[in-house]
Short mmCIF file of the C-alpha atoms (twelve columns), coordinates in Angstrom:
data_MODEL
# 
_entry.id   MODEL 
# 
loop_
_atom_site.group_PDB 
_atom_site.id 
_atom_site.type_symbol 
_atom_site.label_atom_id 
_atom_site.label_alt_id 
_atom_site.label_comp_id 
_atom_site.label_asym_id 
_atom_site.label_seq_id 
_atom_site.Cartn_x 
_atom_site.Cartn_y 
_atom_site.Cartn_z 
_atom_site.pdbx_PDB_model_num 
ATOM 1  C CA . UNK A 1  112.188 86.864 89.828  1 
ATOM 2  C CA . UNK A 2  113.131 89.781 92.152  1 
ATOM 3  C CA . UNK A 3  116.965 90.845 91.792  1 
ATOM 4  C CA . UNK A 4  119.106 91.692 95.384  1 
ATOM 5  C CA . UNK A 5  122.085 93.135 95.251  1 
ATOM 6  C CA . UNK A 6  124.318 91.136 97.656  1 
ATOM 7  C CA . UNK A 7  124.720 93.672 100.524 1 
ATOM 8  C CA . UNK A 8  121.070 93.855 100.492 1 
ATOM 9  C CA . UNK A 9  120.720 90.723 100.819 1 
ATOM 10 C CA . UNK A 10 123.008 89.687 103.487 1 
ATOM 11 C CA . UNK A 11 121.863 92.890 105.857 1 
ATOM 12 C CA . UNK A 12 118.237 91.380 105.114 1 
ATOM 13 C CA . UNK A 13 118.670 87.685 104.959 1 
ATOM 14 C CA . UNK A 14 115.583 87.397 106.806 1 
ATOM 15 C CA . UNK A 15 113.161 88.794 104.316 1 
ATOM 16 C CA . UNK A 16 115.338 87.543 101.605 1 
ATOM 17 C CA . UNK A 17 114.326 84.348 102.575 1 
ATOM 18 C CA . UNK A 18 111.500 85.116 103.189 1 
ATOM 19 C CA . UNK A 19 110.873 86.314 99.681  1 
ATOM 20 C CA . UNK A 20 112.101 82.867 98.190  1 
ATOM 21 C CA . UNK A 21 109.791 80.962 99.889  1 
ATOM 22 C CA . UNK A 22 106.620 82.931 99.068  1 
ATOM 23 C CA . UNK A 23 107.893 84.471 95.490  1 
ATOM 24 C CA . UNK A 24 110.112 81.775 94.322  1 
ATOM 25 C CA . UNK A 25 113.774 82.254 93.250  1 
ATOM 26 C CA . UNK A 26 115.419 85.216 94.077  1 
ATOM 27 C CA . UNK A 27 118.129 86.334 92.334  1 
ATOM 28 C CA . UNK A 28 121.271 87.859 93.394  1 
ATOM 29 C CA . UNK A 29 123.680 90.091 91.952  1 
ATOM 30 C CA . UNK A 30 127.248 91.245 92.929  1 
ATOM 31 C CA . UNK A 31 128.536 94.457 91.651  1 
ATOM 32 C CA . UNK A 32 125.315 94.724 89.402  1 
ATOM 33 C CA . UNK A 33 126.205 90.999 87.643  1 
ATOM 34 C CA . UNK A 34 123.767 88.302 88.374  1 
ATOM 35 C CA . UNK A 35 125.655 85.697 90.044  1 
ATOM 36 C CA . UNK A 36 123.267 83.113 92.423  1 
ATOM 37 C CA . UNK A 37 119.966 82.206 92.636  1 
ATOM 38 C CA . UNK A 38 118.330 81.248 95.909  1 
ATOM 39 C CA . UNK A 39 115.797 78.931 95.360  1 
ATOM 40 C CA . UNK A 40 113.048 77.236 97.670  1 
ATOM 41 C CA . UNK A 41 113.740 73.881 99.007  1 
ATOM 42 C CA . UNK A 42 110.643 71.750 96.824  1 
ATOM 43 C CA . UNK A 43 111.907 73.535 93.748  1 
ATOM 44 C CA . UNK A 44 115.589 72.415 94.664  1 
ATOM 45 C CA . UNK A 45 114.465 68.902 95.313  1 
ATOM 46 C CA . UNK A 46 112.465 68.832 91.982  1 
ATOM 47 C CA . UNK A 47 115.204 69.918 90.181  1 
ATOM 48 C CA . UNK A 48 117.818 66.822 91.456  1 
ATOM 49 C CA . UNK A 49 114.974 64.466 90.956  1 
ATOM 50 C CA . UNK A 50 115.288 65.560 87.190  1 
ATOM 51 C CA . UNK A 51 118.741 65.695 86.505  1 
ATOM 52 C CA . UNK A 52 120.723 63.435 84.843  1 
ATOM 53 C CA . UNK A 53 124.353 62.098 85.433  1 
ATOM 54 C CA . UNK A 54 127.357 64.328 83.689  1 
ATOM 55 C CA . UNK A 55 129.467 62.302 81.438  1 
ATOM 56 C CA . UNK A 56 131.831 62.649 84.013  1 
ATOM 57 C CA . UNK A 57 129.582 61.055 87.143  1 
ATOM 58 C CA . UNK A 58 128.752 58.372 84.724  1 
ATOM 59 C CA . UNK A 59 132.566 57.382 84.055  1 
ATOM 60 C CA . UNK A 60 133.145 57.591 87.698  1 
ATOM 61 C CA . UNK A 61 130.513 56.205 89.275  1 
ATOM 62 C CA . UNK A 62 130.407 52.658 90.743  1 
ATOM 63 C CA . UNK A 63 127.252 51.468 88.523  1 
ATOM 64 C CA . UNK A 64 128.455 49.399 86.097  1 
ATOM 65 C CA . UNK A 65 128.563 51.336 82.658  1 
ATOM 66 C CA . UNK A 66 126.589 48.480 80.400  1 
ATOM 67 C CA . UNK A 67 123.377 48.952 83.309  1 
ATOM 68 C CA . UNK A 68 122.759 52.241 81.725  1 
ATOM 69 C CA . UNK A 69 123.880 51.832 77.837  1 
ATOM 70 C CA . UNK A 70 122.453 48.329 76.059  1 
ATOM 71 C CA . UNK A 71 125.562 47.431 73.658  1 
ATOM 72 C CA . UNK A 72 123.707 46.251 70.364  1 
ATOM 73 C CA . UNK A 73 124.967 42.872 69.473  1 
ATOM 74 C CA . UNK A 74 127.089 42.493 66.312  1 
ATOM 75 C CA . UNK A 75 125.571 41.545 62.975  1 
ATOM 76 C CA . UNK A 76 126.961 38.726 61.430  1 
ATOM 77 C CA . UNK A 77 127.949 41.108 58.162  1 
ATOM 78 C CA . UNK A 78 131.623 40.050 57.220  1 
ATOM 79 C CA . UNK A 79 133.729 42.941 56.765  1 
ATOM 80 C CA . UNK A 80 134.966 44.437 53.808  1 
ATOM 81 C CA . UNK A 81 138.871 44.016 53.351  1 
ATOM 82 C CA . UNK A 82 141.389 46.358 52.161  1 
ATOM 83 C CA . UNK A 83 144.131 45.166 50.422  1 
ATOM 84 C CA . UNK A 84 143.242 41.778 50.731  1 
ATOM 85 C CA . UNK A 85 143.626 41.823 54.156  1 
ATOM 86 C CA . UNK A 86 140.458 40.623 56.190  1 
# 
């Protein structure tokens, strides 16, 4: 993966892109930190395909939460008490 420096590649967005879609992801670096990746579109696409929901999307997302998660039914065990109380 080929490293640009961002003025480099914003004055040569052209052959940036260029470079992503015949090399693969190109990296890019401001003030000498890595800090994006550009990426060609099928690899982008592959990588949503394979991703799974946050914690977060889950809880807020319309799908009902039991669709995803089977509950396992209760056992008919009786519980231990403490103190006498059941």
């Amino acid at each position: 993966m080929q490293t640009w420096p961002i003025q480099d590649a914003k004055a040569r967005f052209s052959e940036f892109l260029d470079a992503c879609m015949s090399n693969g992801p190109q990296m890019v670096s401001k003030r000498g930190v890595d800090a994006a990746v550009l990426v060609p579109l099928p690899v982008w696409q592959r990588m949503l395909a394979t991703s799974k929901m946050s914690l977060k999307e889950l809880l807020l997302s319309e799908k009902g939460r039991t669709d995803t998660f089977s509950v396992p039914v209760r056992g008919k065990a009786k519980r231990r008490s403490i103190d006498g109380i059941s």
